[in-house]
N, C-alpha and C positions, 0 to 999 in steps of 0.2 A: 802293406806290401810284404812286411817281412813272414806273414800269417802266411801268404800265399805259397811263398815259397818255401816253405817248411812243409805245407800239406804236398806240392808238388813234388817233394823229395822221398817223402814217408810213403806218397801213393806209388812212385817209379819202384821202390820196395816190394807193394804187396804186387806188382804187375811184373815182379822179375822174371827175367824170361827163365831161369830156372829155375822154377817153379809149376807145378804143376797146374793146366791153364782152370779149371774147377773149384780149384783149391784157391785160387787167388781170387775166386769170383765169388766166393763165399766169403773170404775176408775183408773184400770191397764190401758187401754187404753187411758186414758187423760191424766194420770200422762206421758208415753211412748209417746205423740203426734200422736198416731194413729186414733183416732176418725176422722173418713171423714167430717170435718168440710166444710163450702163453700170452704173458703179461701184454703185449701188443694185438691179442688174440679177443680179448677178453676186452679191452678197450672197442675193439669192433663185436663187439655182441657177440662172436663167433665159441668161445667157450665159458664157461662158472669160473672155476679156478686159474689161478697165475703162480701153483707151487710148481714148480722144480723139478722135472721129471728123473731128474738125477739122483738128485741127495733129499728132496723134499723140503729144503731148508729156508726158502725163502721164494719171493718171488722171482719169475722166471722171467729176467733181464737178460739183455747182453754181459752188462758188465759182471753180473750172478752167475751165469753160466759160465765166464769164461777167466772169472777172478776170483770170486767168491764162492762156488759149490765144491763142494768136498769133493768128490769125483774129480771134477776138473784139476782140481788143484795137486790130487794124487799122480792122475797124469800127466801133468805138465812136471814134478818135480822128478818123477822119470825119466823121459823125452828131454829136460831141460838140462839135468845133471849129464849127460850122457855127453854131450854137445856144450857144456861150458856156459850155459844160460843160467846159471841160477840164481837170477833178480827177478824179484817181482814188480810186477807194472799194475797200473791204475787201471788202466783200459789199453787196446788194441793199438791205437794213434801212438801212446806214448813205447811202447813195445816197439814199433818201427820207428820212432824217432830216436831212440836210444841205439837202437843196431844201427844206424846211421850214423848217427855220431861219434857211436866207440868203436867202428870198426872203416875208419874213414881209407887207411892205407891198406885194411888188409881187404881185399874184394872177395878172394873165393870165401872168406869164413861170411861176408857178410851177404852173399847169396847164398851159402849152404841154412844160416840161420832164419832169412826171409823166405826158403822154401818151407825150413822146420814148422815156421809162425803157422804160416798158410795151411802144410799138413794137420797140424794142431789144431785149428780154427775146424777144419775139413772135418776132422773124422770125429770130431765134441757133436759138431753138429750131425753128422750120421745115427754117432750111439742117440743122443738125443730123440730124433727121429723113430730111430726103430724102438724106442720104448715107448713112444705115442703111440704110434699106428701100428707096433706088431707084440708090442709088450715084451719083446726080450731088448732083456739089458746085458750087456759083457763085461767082465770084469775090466777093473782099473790097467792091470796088469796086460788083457788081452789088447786094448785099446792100446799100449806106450809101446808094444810089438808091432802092431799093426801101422802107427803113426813112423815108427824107426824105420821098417821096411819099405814105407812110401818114400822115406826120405832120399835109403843107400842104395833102390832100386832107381830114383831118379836121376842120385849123384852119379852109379854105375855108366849111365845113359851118356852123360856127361862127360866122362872120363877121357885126356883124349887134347882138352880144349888146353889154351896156354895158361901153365900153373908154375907158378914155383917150386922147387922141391921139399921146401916146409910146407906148401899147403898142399904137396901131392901126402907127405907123409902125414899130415895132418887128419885128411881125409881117409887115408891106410888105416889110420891107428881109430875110425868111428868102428870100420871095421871087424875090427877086434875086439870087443866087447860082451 
């Protein structure tokens, strides 16, 4: 029972409503093991190899892409320092179980974070993509721009809703950077 209600907490996370609705459908996805990775690719007959379209480093898992490949891991210590994230997690599950339980009183930080998670899951798996099927890859660099502006264009959106004046300043000062 207590298993249940711990996945029911971590999933109300990746389905926060601030969060972009794409983004969260791809995390459901990773979190679930469903994302057509190589390595899941290759198990269906469907490709040879299970390296890494990123970094080449290993095989092409969830937990590889989104824990373990160099790329990913450059991005995420971008995105994650910027935003006050920077712990590493095992997998996906334990990532939202942690913003849930270290951020029990504060709500806006711990919706700004489960949209960050989401955005971050989102666009790994785009770069991802577009090096399969179009062969360009973007820098580390262009990806942790591109995840940030998903995030402060979403918060912008948002703006408005009942906040604190720590977490309006809070959100001010992502900002500024």
């Amino acid at each position: 029972m207590k298993g249940e209600t711990e996945q029911v907490q971590w999933s109300r996370n990746v389905w926060d409503r601030w969060s972009i609705p794409k983004h969260s459908f791809s995390s459901w996805l990773a979190i679930k093991d469903r994302l057509k990775t190589k390595a899941r690719l290759v198990q269906y007959g469907v490709l040879q190899d299970d390296i890494c379209s990123l970094c080449g480093g290993g095989a092409e898992t969830i937990n590889h892409l989104y824990f373990e490949c160099q790329y990913s891991q450059k991005v995420l210590e971008l995105v994650t320092s910027r935003l006050g994230l920077g712990r590493t997690y095992k997998d996906l599950e334990a990532a939202y179980k942690w913003i849930n339980r270290r951020l029990v009183q504060q709500k806006v930080k711990k919706k700004v974070w489960n949209t960050a998670v989401n955005a971050i899951v989102y666009c790994i798996w785009q770069v991802r993509n577009s090096v399969i099927w179009k062969n360009q890859k973007q820098q580390e660099g262009h990806t942790a721009k591109q995840i940030q502006f998903l995030i402060l264009s979403r918060l912008n959106k948002l703006r408005g809703r009942k906040m604190k004046p720590n977490e309006e300043r809070w959100i001010d000062s992502l900002y500024n950077v």
